[in-house]
C-alpha positions, 0 to 999 in steps of 0.5 A: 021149391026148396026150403034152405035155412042159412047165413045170407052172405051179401046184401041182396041185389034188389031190382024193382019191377015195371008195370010188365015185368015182377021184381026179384031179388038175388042173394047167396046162403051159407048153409052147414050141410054136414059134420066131419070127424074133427068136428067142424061143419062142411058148407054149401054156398047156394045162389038164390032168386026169388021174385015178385012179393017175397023179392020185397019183403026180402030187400025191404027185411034182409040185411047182412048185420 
């Protein structure tokens, strides 16, 4: 598991779970990774699932505003 701090993108596709199968959750993150010599930052754009609790609480707290 990775830890990423970020700028979330879009807001989070949510798709709930069955008695069988977890939720999950996907989204992107903007994340500054280096400075260049003019100053500004380079960034990466990195797709993330997550599932279960956690694919919850972020539909039910995370929003682009």
């Amino acid at each position: 598991m990775q830890i990423f701090i970020g700028r979330i993108l879009s807001e989070p596709k949510y798709y709930p779970g069955t008695e069988e199968k977890k939720s999950f959750a996907m989204f992107s993150l903007a994340i500054n990774t280096r400075k260049q010599e003019d100053g500004t930052y380079k960034s990466d754009f990195i797709n993330c699932k997550a599932s279960g609790f956690i694919a919850d609480k972020i539909a039910n707290t995370w929003s682009k505003e």
